[in-house]
Every structure is written in structure tokens, then in C-alpha cells.
N, C-alpha and C positions, 0 to 999 in steps of 0.2 A: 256122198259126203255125209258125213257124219251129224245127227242133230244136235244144234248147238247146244252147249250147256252153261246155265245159267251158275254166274257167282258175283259173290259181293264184296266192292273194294272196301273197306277200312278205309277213313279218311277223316281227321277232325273231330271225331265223334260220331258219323255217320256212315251209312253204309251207302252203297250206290250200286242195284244191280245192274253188271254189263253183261252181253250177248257174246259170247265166243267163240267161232267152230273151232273145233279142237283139230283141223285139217288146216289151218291156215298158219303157214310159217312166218306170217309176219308179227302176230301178236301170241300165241302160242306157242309149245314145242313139247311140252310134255303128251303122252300118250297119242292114239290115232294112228292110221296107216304112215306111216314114212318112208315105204320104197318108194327110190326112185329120187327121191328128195334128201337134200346134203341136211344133215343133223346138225341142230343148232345149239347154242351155251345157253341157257339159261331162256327167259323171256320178258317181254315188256309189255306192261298194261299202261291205257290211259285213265285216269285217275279224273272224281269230275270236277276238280279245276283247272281240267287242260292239259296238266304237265304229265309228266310220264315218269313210271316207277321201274325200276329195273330188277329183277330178283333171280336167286339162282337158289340148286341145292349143292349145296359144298362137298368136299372131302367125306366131313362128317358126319352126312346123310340129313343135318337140318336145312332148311331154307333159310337163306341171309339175302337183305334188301339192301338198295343202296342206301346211304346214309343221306340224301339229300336225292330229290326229284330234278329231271332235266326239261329244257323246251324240244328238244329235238327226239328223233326216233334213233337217228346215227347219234347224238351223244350219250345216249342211253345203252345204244348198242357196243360203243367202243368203250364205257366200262364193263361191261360184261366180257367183252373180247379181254382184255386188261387182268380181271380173276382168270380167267381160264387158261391166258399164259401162263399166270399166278401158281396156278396147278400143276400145270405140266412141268414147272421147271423147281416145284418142288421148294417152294418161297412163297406157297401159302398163309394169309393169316386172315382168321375171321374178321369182317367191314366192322368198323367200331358199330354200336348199337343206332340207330336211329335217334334223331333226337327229340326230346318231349313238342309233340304238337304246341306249334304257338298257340294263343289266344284268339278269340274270335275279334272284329272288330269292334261290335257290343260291348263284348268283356272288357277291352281293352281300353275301351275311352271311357267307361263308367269311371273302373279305378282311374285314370288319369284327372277325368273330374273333381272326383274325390281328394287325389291330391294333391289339388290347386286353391290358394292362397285367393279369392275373389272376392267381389263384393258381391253383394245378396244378386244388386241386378243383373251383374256380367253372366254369375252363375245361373240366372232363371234365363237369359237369354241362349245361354250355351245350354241348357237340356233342351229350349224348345227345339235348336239347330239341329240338335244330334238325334230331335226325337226322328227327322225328316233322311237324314244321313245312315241311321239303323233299318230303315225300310229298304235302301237297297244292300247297306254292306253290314247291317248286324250281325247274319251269323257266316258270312267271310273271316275264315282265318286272315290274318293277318300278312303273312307270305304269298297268299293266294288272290292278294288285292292288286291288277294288274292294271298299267298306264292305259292300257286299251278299255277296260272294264272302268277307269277313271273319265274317262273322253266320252265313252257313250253314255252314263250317267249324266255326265257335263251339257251334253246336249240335249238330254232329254227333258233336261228343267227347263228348255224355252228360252227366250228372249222376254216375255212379259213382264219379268220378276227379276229383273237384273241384279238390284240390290240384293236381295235374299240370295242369288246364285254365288254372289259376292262373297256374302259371308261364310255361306254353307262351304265353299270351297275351301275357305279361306283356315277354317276348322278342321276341315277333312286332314289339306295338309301337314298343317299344325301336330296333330295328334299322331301322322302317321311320322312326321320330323323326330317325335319324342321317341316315339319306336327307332326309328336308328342310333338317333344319339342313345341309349338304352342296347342298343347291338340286337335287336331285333329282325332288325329288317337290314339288307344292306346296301339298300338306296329308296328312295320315295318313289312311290310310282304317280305323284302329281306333276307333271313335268306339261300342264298346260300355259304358254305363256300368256301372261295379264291377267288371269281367271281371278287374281286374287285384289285386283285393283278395283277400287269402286270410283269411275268417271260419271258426274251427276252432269246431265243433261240440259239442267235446268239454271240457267242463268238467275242469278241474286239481283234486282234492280232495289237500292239501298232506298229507304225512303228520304223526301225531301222534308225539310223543317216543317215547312205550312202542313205538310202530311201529318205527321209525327203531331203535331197540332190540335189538329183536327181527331187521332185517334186517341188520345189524353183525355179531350174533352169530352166525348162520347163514351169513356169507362164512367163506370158507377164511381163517385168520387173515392173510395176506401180502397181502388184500385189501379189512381191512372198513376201516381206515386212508384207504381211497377213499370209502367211505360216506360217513365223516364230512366228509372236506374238500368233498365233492360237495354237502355239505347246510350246512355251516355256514358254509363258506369260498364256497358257492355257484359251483364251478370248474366248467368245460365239462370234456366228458370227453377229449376234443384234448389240453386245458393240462394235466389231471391225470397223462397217462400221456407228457408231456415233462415232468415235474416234474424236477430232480436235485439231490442233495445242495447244489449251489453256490445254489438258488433258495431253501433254506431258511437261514431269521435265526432263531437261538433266546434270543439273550442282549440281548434290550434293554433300556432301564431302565424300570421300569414305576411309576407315583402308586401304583397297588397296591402294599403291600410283602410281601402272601402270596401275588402272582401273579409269571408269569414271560410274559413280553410273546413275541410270534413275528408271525415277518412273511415272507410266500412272494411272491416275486418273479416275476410273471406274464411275460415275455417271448417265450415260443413255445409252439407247438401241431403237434400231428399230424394229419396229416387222412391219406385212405386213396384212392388214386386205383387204378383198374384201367389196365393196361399191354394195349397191343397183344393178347396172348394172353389178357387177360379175369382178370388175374392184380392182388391186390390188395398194391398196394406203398404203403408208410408215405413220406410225404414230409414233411419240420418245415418249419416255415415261423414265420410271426408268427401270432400271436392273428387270432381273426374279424376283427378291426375294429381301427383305431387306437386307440379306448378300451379295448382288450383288453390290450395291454401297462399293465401300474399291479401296485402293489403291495396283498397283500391283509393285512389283519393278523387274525390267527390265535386265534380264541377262547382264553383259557386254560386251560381245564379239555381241550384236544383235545395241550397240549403233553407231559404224560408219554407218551400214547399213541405221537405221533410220534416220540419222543427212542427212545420203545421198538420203534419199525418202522423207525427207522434201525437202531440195532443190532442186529436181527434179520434184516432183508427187503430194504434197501434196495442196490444194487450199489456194491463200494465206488470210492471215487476222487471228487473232485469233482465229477466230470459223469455220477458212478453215478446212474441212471433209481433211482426211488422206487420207481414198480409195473411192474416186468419181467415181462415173462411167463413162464413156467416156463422159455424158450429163452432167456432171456435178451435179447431184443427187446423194441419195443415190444407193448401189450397192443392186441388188437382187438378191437370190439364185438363180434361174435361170442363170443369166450372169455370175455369177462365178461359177454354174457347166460346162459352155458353154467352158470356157478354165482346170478347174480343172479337166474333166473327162481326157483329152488329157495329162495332168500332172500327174495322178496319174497310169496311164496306162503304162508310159514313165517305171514309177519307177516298173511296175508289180504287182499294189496295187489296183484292179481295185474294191476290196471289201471296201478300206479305205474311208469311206463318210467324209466330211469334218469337221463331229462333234467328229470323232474319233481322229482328230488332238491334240482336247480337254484333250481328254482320256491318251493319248501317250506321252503330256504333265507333265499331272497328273502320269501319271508311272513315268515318270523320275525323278520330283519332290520328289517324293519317293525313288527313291536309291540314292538323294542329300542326304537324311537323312531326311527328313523333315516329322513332328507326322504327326499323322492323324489331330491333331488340327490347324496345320498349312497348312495343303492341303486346307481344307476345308476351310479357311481364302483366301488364294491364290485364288482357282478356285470359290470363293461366293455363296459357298453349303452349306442352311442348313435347317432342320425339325424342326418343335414343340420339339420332344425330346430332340434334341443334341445341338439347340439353347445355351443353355448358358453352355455347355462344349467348343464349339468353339468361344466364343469373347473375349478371353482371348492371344490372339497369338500376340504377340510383331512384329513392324513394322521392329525394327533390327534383328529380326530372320528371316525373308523375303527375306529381302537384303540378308543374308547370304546364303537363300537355290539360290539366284539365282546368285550369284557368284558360287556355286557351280556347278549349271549349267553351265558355260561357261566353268569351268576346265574341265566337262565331255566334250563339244564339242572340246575343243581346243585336250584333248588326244585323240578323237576319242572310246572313252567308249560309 
């Protein structure tokens, strides 16, 4: 037998040295002894993503490849079989050229990155995803990103990290969906069912009034005024800490004549983006979602409080922030878990995170009476699907689930 010889596939930009005896008719056929042995068309190599190339030398004394790699050794070999009729029957024509190597998977989700239409935060949470997702398929061509090569990455993230598996997934396919619709690829190789659904574990117990109570009372006072809107107004904590004096209505006319109506005007939110040096900068923007801009109307029984955190707490001027931080800035998750965790502990709710405030809100809003169309109006929740079943909820039905509110705290319900 002959010693093998060494050569290098061409692939993507990269070279891959394979091992070949030049005796072996399965993957070779030019030069080497061949008595004894039927002469074969052409030859096929394996290529190192697996798939297989087929190549021959033509009529015209060049070598022409196929235009496109197969998974099999027989699909490879019955184009081959296929030119060589081609020849013999004198209805030759050179394979059109190959076509330009796609992009890497790297390459290919930066530009998609780039351009997408996001807010600062989506965008810094989609580089850190991708920084994780380029570790295994960065320099993966893109045709060479297979369902199999999809699954065992999938499993290799664990169980521990369900959440993050979630999203990473969730991204992967995403990005690889834009390649087909784009005619890149011509099908997705994420084809794991539910990988992309996030089921939290973790049961919500709403807090009770006496609770809620109790955690108001144990904020530093220039911030239990967030408690309440957080819970009754059901505010993300973004919109709560852009609130400013111009977002608040106090004088509406109200069918109650011993209430006094109020109405907070949801139009921006803060989110917290790290900067180049790792450093956490406030950026405003809009609400989460287009349902996030809406106006919320204001329990009654929470308006002396605010009338009395204006005049105490709030920074003056029209566009004076509500809840400033001691610097006069916005407030950061951080600094209000620095006094919430001591608050919530007080009440023996040491599981309640302060987005569950949100939630607790949202339960009670519901045994005011209030559809699910007007939840979702209230807290400015909404999907592609259910989009236009909820834009239909009237601003005086509002008012009314949040008078209804104040009845339930006034009886202690």
C-alpha cells in the first residue's frame, strides 16, 4: 500500500488537512496501482463539516466540483455517475460555479445586530447572549450549522440555567429564521421542541394588604409612595423612577363627590445599560412595549399621600423626577433593594421581589372586577396575538376599577 498523502480541503476560509491512501477506491481514484480494480468517475472527499464534496476532471482537462455538498457517500456518488453519462453521451456541460461560501455564524448575527431597530437594553442584552452563542458556532458557516450540532450544544448548557438556556435558544433561532427568510439557509436547523419557551417554576404568592402595610411603612419615607404606585397603579419600576411632576393629573372631575380622581401619564421608562468600561448608565426611552405608553388612573384613597410626596420629596419644576435618588438622579435597582430587602423582611415576605409588587397589583385589579381586557390596558401588556382584542378598554372603566380599589383598602378586603 501506498503512503498516504497528505492534502488540504478548502472550506470557508480554512484549510483542513485529511489523510488519504491513494489505494483506496472509496475516497480516492486518481493515480496508484488499479489492476484488478473497476476504475472509478471522479472522487469524493469528506469535508470538515461532515458533508461530502464531489469532484471530477471533465472533458476539458479542468477539475469541476459540485455546486452544492451532499450528506451521503451514494448521493455524492450518483452525481458523479450522472456527469459521466453526461460525457459519454456527448451532452456535456460544465457544473455552474460553486457558489460564494456563506458567512460565518459570527459574521452573520453581528450584521443582523446591527440591523435591528432596539432599544439600548434589548441591544446590550442581545451582545451578552451572542457573546455565549459565538463560543460554540462563531466561526460555523452558516449551512454547516446542523440540528444535531444544535441538540448537543442545547444540552450541554445544563439544566441549572434554564432561563439563560431560554433565551440563548431563543436567539440562536431567531437569527438563523432571518437567514432563510433572506434565502440563506433552506430550513432552520433548531427544530428542538419548547427550547424556546420559558416555564418559571416559581410560583407568585401576591401579597396581602396588612403585608403591603407593613412594607410601606418600613421604606424610608421619600420612598414608600413607590410601594404603593408599584402595587396599586401596577407600574414597572423603569416608569416609576421616570415619573415627573408634569405625568401627574390631580384635579379631575370625579361621579364620586368625596373622591378626588388622579391620573399618571405613562409615557417613558429607564432602563440601565453597562457602557464599554462595565459601568451602569440610565438611558430613558419609551415604555417596554407600545402598550406601555397609556394613561393609568390613580386609586383614590393613594391621592393625599402623593399630593403629600409632592410637597415633601419630589424635585421641583415640571420635569422634577418623583423618586430621585439621594444624588438627585435616577434611582437604581440596587439602591432600592439596599432598603426594600429590610422592608420586605419586616413584613416576612422575604421571597416578594419588587416586580411581584406588579403582580399583586394585577391580582387585586381583578377581584375589582376588572376583564382581562382592561388588566392588560391597566398594567400595558400586550403580544402580536391579543394586540387588538386589548385596545378597545375605555378610560372610564379604569377610573372605575381604581375606585374600586380604594373601597377594597378602605374595608380592608
Amino acid at each position: 500500500m501506498a503512503d498516504p498523502v497528505s492534502r488540504l480541503e478548502h472550506h470557508a476560509d480554512h484549510a483542513v488537512p485529511v489523510s488519504v491512501p491513494d489505494s483506496d477506491p472509496e475516497e480516492h481514484t486518481g493515480g496508484g496501482n488499479t489492476r484488478g480494480t473497476r476504475q472509478r468517475f471522479g472522487s469524493v472527499r469528506k469535508l470538515p463539516s461532515g458533508r461530502l464534496q464531489a469532484r471530477y476532471t471533465g472533458p476539458d482537462g479542468q477539475e469541476h466540483r459540485a455546486p452544492i455538498t451532499f450528506h451521503t457517500k451514494g448521493d455524492a456518488q450518483t452525481w458523479l455517475a450522472m456527469q459521466s453519462a453526461a460525457i459519454t453521451e456527448s451532452r456535456w456541460k460544465p457544473a455552474p460555479p460553486p457558489k460564494e461560501p456563506l458567512p460565518t455564524f459570527g459574521t452573520y448575527a453581528d450584521k443582523w445586530l446591527e440591523r435591528r431597530d432596539l432599544k439600548p437594553r434589548t441591544r446590550s442584552e442581545y451582545k451578552r447572549v451572542l457573546t455565549g452563542l459565538k463560543e460554540t458556532f462563531g466561526h460555523v458557516a452558516l449551512d454547516e450549522i446542523t440540528a444535531a450540532q444544535v441538540r448537543s450544544w442545547h444540552e450541554a448548557f445544563g439544566t441549572t440555567r434554564r432561563t439563560a438556556r431560554v433565551h440563548a435558544y431563543s436567539l440562536l433561532r431567531t437569527i438563523l429564521n432571518a437567514a432563510v427568510d433572506e434565502e440563506l439557509l433552506a430550513d432552520n436547523p433548531c427544530h428542538i421542541r419548547g427550547a424556546g419557551v420559558h416555564r418559571s417554576s416559581r410560583p407568585i404568592r401576591p401579597a396581602t394588604l396588612a403585608e403591603l402595610e407593613t412594607i410601606a411603612n418600613a421604606m424610608p419615607p421619600r420612598y414608600r409612595l413607590m410601594v404603593h404606585l408599584a402595587t396599586w397603579c401596577a407600574l414597572r419600576f423603569g416608569e416609576l423612577t421616570e415619573l415627573r411632576r408634569h405625568d401627574v393629573v390631580l384635579a379631575r372631575p370625579s361621579p364620586d363627590a368625596d373622591a378626588t380622581e388622579g391620573l399618571l401619564h405613562v409615557r417613558r421608562a429607564v432602563t440601565w445599560v453597562k457602557d464599554d468600561e462595565d459601568k451602569a448608565q440610565a438611558i430613558v426611552g419609551t415604555p417596554k412595549s407600545d402598550a406601555g405608553v397609556r394613561d393609568v388612573a390613580i386609586p383614590p384613597h393613594l391621592i393625599p399621600m402623593l399630593e403629600a410626596h409632592l410637597a415633601e420629596f419630589a424635585q421641583p419644576g415640571a420635569k422634577g423626577l418623583l423618586f430621585p435618588n439621594t444624588d438627585g438622579h435616577h434611582m437604581h435597582h440596587g439602591s432600592l433593594y439596599k432598603v426594600y430587602r429590610p422592608a420586605r423582611r419586616a413584613a416576612g415576605r422575604e421571597d416578594l421581589r419588587w416586580h411581584d409588587l406588579r403582580h399583586t397589583g394585577a391580582t387585586m385589579a381583578a377581584q375589582a372586577g376588572a376583564t382581562t381586557r382592561e388588566l392588560m390596558t391597566r398594567l400595558g401588556h400586550t403580544t402580536a396575538g391579543v394586540a387588538m382584542r386589548y385596545q378597545h378598554a375605555a378610560a372610564d372603566r379604569d377610573a372605575e376599577i381604581a375606585r374600586r380599589l380604594s373601597k377594597m383598602a378602605g374595608s380592608g378586603v
